[in-house]
C-alpha positions in Angstrom: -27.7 -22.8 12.9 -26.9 -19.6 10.6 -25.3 -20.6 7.4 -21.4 -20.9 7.5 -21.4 -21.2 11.7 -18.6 -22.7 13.5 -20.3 -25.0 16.1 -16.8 -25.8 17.7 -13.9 -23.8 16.7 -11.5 -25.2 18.8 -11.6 -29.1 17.3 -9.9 -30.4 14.8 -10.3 -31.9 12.1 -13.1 -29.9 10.5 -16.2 -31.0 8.6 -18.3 -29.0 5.9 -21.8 -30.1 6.3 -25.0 -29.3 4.2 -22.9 -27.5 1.3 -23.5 -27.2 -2.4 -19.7 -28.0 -4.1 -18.0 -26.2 -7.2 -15.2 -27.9 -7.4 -13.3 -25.4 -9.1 -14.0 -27.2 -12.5 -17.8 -28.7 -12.0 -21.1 -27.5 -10.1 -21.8 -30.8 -8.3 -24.2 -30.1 -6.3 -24.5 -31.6 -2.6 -21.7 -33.9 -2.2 -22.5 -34.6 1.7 -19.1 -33.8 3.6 -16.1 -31.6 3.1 -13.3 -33.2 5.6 -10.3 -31.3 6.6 -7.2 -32.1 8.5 -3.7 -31.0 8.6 -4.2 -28.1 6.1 -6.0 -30.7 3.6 -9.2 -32.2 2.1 -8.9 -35.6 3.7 -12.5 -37.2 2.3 -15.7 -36.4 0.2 -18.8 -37.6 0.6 -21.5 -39.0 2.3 -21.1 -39.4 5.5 -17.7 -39.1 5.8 -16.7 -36.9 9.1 -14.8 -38.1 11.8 -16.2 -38.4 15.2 -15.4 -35.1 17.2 -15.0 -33.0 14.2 -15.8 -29.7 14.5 -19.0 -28.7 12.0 -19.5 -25.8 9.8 -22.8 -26.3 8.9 -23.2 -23.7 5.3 -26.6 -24.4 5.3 -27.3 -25.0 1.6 -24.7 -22.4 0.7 -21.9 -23.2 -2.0 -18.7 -23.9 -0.9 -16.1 -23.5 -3.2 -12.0 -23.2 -3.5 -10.6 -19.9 -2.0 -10.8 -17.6 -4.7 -6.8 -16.3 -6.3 -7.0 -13.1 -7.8 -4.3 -13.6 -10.5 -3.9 -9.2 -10.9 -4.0 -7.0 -8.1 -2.2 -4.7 -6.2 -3.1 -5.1 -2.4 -0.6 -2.8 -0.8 -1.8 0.4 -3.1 -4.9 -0.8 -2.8 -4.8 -0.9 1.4 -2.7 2.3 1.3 -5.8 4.2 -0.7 -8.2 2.5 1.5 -6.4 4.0 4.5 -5.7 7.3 2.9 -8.6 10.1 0.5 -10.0 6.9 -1.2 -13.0 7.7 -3.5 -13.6 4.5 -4.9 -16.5 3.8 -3.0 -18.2 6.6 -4.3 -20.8 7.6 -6.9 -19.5 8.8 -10.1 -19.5 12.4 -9.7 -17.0 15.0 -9.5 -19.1 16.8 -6.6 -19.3 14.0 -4.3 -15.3 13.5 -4.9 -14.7 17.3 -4.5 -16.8 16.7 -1.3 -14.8 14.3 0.0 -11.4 15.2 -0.7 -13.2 18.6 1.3 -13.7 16.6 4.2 -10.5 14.8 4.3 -8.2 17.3 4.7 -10.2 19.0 6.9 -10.1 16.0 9.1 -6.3 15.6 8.4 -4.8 18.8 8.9 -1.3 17.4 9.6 -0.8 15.9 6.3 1.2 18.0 4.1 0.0 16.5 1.4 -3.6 14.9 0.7 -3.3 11.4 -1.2 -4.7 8.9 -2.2 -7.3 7.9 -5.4 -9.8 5.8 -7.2 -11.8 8.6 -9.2 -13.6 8.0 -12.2 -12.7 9.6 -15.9 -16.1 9.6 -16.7 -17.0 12.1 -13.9 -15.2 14.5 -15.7 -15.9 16.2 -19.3 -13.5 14.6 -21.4 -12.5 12.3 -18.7 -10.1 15.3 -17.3 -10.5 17.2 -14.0 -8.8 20.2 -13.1 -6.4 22.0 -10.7 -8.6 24.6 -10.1 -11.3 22.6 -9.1 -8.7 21.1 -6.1 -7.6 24.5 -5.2 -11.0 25.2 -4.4 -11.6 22.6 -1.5 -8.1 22.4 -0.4 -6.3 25.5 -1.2 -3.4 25.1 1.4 -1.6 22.0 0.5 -0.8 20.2 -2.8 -3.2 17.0 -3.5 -2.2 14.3 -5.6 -4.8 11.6 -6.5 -4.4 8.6 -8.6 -7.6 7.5 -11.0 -9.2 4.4 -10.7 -7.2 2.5 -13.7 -4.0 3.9 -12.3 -2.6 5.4 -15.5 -3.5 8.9 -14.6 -3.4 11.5 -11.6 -5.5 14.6 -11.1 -2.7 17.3 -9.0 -3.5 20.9 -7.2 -2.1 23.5 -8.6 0.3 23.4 -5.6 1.0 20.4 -6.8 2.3 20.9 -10.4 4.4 24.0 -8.5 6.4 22.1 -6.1 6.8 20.0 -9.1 8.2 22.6 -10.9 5.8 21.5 -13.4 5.1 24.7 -16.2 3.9 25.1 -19.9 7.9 24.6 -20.4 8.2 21.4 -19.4 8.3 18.9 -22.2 6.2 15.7 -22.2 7.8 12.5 -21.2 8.5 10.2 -23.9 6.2 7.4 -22.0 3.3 9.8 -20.9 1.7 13.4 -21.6 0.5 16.4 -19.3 -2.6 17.5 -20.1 -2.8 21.4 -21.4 -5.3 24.1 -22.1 -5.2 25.7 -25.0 -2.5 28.2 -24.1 -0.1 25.2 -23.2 -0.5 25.3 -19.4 -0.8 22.8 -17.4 -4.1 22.2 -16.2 -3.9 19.3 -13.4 -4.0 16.0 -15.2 -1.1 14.1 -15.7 -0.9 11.0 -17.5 1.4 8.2 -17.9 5.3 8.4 -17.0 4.2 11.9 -16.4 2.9 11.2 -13.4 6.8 10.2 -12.4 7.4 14.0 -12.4 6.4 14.1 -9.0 8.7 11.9 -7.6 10.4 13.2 -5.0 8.4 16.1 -3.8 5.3 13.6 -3.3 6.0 11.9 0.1 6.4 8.2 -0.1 5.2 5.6 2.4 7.7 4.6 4.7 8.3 1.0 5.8 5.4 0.9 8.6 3.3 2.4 6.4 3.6 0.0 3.4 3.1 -3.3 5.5 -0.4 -1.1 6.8 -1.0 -0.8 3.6 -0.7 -4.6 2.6 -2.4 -5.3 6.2 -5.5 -3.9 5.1 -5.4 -5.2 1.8 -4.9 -8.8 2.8 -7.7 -8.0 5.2 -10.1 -6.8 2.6 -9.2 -9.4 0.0 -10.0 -12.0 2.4 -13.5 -10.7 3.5 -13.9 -11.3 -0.1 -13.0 -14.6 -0.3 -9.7 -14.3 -2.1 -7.4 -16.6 -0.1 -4.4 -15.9 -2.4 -3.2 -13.5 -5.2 -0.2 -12.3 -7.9 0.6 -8.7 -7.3 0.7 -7.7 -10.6 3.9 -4.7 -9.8 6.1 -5.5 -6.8 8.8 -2.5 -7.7 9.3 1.2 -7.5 6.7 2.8 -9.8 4.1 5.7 -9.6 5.5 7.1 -6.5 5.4 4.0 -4.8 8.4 1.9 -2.6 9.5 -1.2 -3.7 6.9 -3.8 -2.0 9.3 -6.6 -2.3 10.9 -6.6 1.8 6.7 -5.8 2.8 6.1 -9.2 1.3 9.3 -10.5 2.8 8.9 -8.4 6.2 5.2 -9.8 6.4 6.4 -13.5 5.3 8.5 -13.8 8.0 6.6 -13.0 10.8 3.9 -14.9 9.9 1.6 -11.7 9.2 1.2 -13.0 5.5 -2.1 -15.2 5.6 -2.6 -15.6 1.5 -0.2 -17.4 -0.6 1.2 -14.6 -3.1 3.1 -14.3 -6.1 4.7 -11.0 -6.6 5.5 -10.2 -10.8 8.9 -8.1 -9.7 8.3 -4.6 -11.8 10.3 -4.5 -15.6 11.8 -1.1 -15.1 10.7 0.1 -18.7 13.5 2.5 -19.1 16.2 -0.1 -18.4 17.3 -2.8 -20.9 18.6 -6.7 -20.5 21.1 -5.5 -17.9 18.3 -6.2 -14.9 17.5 -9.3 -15.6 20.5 -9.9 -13.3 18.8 -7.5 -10.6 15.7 -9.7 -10.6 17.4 -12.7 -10.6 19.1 -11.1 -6.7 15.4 -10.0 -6.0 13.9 -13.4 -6.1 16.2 -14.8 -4.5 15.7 -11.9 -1.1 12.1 -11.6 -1.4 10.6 -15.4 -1.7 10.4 -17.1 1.6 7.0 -18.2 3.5 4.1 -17.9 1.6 5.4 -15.5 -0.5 7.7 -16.1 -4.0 8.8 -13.2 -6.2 9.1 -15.4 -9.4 7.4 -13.8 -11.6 8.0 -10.4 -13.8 5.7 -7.9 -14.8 6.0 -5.9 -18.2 3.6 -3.1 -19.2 3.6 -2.9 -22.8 0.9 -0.2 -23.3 -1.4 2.3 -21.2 -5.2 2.3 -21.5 -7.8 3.1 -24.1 -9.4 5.8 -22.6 -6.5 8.3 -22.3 -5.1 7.1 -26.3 -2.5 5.0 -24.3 -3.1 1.7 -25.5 -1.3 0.0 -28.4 -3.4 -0.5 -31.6 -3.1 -1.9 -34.8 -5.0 1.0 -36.2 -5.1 4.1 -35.2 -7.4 5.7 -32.6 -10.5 8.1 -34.3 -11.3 11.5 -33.3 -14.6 12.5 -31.8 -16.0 13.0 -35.4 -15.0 9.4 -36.2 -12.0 10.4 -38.7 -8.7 8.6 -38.2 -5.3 10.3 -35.9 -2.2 9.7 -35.9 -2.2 8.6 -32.7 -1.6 4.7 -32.4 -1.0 4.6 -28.8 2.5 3.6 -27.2 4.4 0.6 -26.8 6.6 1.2 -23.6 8.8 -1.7 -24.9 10.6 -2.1 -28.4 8.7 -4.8 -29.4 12.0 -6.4 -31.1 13.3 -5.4 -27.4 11.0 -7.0 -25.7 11.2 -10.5 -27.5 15.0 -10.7 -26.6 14.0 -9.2 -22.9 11.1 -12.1 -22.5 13.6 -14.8 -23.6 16.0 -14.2 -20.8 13.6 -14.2 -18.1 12.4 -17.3 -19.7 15.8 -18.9 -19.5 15.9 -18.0 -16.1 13.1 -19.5 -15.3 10.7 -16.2 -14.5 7.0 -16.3 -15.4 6.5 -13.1 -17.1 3.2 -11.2 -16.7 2.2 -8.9 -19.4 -0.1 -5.9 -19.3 -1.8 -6.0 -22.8 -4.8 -4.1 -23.3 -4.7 -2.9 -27.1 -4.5 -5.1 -30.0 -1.0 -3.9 -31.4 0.0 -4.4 -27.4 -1.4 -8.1 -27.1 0.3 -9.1 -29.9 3.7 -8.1 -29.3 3.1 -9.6 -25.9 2.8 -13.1 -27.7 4.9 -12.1 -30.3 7.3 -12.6 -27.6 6.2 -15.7 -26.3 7.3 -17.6 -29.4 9.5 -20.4 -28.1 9.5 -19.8 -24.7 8.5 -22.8 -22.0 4.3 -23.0 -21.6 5.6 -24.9 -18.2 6.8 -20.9 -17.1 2.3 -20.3 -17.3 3.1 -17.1 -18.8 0.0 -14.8 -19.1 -1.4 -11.5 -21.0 -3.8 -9.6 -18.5 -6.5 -6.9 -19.7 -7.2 -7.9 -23.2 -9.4 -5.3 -24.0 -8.8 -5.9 -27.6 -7.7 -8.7 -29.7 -7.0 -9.0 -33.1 -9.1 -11.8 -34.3 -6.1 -13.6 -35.9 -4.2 -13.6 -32.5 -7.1 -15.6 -30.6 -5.7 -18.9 -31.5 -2.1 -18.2 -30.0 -3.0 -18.1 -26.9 -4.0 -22.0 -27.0 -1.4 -22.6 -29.9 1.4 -21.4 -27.4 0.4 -21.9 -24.0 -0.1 -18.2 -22.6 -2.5 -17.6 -20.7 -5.8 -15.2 -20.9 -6.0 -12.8 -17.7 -9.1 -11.7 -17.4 -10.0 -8.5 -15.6 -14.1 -9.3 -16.5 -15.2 -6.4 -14.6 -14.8 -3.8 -17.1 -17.1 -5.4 -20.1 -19.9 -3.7 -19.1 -21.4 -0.6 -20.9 -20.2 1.9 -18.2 -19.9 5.3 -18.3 -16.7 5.0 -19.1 -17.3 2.9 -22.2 -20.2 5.0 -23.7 -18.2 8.0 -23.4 -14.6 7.9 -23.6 -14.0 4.3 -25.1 -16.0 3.7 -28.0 -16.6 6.6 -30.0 -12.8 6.4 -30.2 -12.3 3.2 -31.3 -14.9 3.1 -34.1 -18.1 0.6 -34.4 -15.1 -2.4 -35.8 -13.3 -2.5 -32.7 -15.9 -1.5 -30.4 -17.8 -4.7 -31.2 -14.7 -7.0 -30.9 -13.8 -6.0 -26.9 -13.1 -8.1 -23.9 -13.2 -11.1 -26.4 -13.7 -13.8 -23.6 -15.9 -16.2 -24.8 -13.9 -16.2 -28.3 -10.8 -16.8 -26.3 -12.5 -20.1 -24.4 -13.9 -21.5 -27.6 -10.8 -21.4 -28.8 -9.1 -23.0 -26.3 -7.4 -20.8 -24.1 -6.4 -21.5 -20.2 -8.5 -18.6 -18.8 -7.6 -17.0 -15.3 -9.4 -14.2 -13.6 -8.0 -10.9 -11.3 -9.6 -7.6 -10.3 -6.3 -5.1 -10.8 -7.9 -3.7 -7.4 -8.1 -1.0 -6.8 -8.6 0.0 -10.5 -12.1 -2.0 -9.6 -13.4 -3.5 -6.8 -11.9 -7.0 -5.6 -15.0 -8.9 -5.5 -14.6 -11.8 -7.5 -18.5 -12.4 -7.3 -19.0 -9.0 -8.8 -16.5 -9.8 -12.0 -18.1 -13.3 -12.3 -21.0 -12.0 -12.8 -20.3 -9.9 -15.4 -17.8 -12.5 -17.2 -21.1 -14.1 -17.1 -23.9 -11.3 -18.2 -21.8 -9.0 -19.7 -23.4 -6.5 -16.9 -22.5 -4.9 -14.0 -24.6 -6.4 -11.3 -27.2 -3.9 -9.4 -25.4 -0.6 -11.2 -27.4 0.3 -15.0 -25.3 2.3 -17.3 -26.2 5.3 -19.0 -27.2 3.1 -21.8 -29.5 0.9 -19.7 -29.2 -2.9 -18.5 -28.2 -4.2 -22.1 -25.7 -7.1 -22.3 -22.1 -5.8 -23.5 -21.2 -8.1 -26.6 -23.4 -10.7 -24.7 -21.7 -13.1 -27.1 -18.5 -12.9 -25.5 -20.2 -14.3 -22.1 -18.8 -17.5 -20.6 -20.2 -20.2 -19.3 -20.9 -20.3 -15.2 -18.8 -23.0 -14.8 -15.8 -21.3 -16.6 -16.2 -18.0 -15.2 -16.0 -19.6 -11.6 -12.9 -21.7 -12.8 -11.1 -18.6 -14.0 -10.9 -17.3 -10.7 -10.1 -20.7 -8.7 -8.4 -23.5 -10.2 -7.5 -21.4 -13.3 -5.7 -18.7 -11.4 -4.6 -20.8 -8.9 -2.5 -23.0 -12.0 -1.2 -19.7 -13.7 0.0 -19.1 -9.5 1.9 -22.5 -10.0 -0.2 -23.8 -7.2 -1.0 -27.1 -8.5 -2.3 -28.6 -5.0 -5.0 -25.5 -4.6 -7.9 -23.7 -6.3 -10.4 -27.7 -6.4 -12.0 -29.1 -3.7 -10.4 -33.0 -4.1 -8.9 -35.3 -1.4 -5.2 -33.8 -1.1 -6.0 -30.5 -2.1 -4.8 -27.6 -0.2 -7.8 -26.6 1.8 -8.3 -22.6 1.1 -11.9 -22.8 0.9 -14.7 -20.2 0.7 -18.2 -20.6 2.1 -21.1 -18.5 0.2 -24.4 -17.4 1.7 -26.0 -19.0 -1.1 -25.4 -21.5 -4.4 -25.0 -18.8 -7.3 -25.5 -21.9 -9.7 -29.2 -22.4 -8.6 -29.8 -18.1 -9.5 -27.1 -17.4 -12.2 -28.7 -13.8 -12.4 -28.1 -13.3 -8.6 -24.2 -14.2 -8.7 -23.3 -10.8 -7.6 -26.0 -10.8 -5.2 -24.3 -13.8 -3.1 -21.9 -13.1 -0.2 -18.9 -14.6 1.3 -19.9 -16.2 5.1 -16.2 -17.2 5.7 -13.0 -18.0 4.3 -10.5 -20.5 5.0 -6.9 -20.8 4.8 -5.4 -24.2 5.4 -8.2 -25.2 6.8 -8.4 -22.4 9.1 -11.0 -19.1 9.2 -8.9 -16.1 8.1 -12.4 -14.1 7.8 -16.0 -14.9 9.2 -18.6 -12.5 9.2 
């Protein structure tokens, strides 16, 4: 029998036969049987299936709790999946030009070609053009988001409609990018890429709960059986997400469990604390619960965004005066944090520089650890702000994916932050030995959703089957966790910071959202990102088989 086959889907309870078991804390090995009933683990161990159960025989495979990605964002992600999406591509500006081509060609009812997932490093400078647009779609404005979401490369068609010139002054949260005579040249980055809003179409309602459709649909193929959306709002020309939770909750499309982090609307103050408070309260019902609240605090290192201690270098390695930005008073933001605290909000920061990080737990100071408040990215950390994270119950959300010596890193991350900093990124296995609750997300679809992928690099500080420029090296291989960790991050450890107490082990009582794998990554550590998902299970039942 193949590995993960149903030999009688339509008997109940179920039995997990011939499986290797993490238990979303421990490898331990073969077990003998998995039992499920009513939604739950019922028994473990040898022998332990009731007569007439149906079988899943995994075949030697690991099984293992569902996987919760604890940052993502599965409607944008579905909606670029369903729209120009060139995140599946190779890094090159040719094959994206090639492909944005072909999509509008085979679209010629859109009015306007969207969608995303490009690479900076594809670009010189990390920076395409208008022109280059105009070239392979020279009748209708395109608008395409990168892959880390805190950038968009426009048409010039674009930046018209938008009434977008060499005039037009740079928000105070973002920056268009100019040539040398001050025009606009097609990048925008930031809040700036707010200046399209309203003459950049929107999805409506139908298309939004597509959109989260084929998200939920892809995250489960992946083994992910439940997630935080890390922005359920109005932001970067997207519709509020909230009543697509709610709408899909209700009907019973909504197969993952979900927290959504409602969106901190970084130009309003204290007075919508109120407004989230009235959100929660319309959104949450089923499997969904809008409880916590996202803050960005700073952009990303690669456009000068994120907020450091130190300023950023130039290309010859001399100091700016560029520091990056903190989109939040950081006196602001302690007062802001507070609030939601008191009303009982788990608030989700994005922290990616080391100034950013530590105003996020700045902040945290003498708020509830029973809220699970969490810092994702993490890019850099000041080495005296490792401890706090233990010290004051906040969480480490780890997007593992991206410490790996990419393209990206070579070129546009490093040289800028100096040989200091550069050797102090993506500090995970600091942040473990020091005690930190770790938990794991993909921030799909800046990266792929694959939790096998990030583990793999939380573990070998590579990427798995893709060599960068500067060959298969280890990034900071010191800052590698443990196999056992790495795994936990993205089961029990997200499940906790998800409040979901009952979910991410494998223990009688547990909720069982369960994954089968082709194979027992623990036996070939250096094959994790070689292993597939054969099915995965939500309350005990197959969402996706292959």
């Amino acid at each position: 029998m193949a590995a993960g086959s149903v030999q009688d889907v339509r008997v109940s309870p179920t039995v997990f036969r011939n499986a290797t078991v993490f238990d979303g804390f421990t490898h331990r090995g073969a077990v003998g049987d998995v039992v499920v009933e009513g939604g739950r683990i019922t028994a473990v161990g040898p022998d332990a299936a009731p007569a007439g159960a149906r079988v899943v025989d995994v075949a030697g495979g690991l099984l293992l709790p569902g996987f919760v990605d604890a940052h993502v964002h599965p409607i944008q992600g579905g909606l670029e999946r369903l729209g120009c999406d060139l995140s599946e591509l190779a890094v090159d500006s040719a094959a994206y030009l090639s492909h944005v081509r072909a999509f509008a060609h085979d679209h010629p009812d859109q009015p306007w070609i969207q969608g995303g997932g490009w690479a900076m490093a594809a670009f010189p400078g990390g920076l395409p053009t208008a022109s280059a647009l105009d070239e392979v779609v020279p009748d209708r404005p395109v608008a395409l988001v990168n892959r880390d979401h805190h950038g968009m490369w426009v048409s010039s068609r674009a930046l018209e409609l938008a009434g977008i010139t060499r005039d037009t002054p740079d928000p105070h949260d973002g920056r268009i990018e100019r040539d040398a005579d001050g025009e606009p040249t097609g990048c925008l980055h930031e809040g700036a890429m707010d200046l399209l809003a309203g003459v950049v179409p929107v999805a409506d309602d139908d298309a939004m709960h597509a959109g989260l459709m084929e998200g939920q649909r892809f995250l489960h193929s992946l083994g992910v059986t439940g997630w935080q959306d890390a922005i359920v709002g109005t932001y970067s020309n997207m519709r509020d997400g909230g009543p697509t939770y709610a709408r899909a909750a209700a009907s019973g499309d909504l197969t993952g469990t979900v927290v959504g982090a409602l969106w901190w609307e970084r130009d309003r103050g204290a007075e919508q604390v109120d407004d989230l408070v009235a959100k929660r309260a319309d959104y949450s019902r089923g499997r969904f619960a809008a409880t916590a609240v996202k803050v960005m605090q700073d952009g990303v290192a690669e456009n000068g965004t994120a907020a450091l201690v130190d300023p950023y270098l130039d290309r010859c390695g001399h100091a700016t005066h560029n520091t990056g930005i903190s989109f939040v008073d950081p006196v602001e933001l302690r007062g802001h944090v507070r609030a939601l605290d008191a009303h009982g909000f788990q608030v989700h920061v994005h922290g990616l520089g080391d100034r950013g990080v530590r105003e996020a737990l700045d902040a945290f100071e003498g708020t509830d650890p029973a809220r699970r408040h969490h810092i994702a990215h993490l890019q850099l950390v000041h080495p005296d702000d490792v401890r706090r994270f233990a010290d004051l119950g906040v969480a480490a959300n780890l997007q593992a994916l991206w410490a790996c010596l990419d393209a990206q890193m070579t070129e546009l991350t490093i040289p800028f932050l100096g040989e200091e900093r550069a050797a102090r990124q993506y500090p995970f296995g600091d942040l473990h030995r020091a005690g930190a609750r770790l938990v794991a997300g993909s921030d799909w679809p800046v990266s792929t959703p694959d939790p096998l992928a990030a583990i793999h690099t939380a573990v070998h500080r590579t990427a798995y089957d893709e060599p960068a420029p500067a060959g298969t090296d280890p990034f900071l291989p010191e800052q590698a966790l443990p196999i056992e960790a790495a795994f936990a991050a993205y089961t029990s450890g997200s499940a906790w910071v998800n409040h979901r107490d009952d979910a991410g082990r494998i223990a009688v009582g547990a909720v069982a959202d369960l994954v089968v794998l082709d194979r027992d990554p623990f036996a070939a550590p250096d094959e994790i990102g070689a292993a597939r998902v054969v099915s995965t299970w939500v309350d005990g039942e197959p969402v996706f088989e292959a």
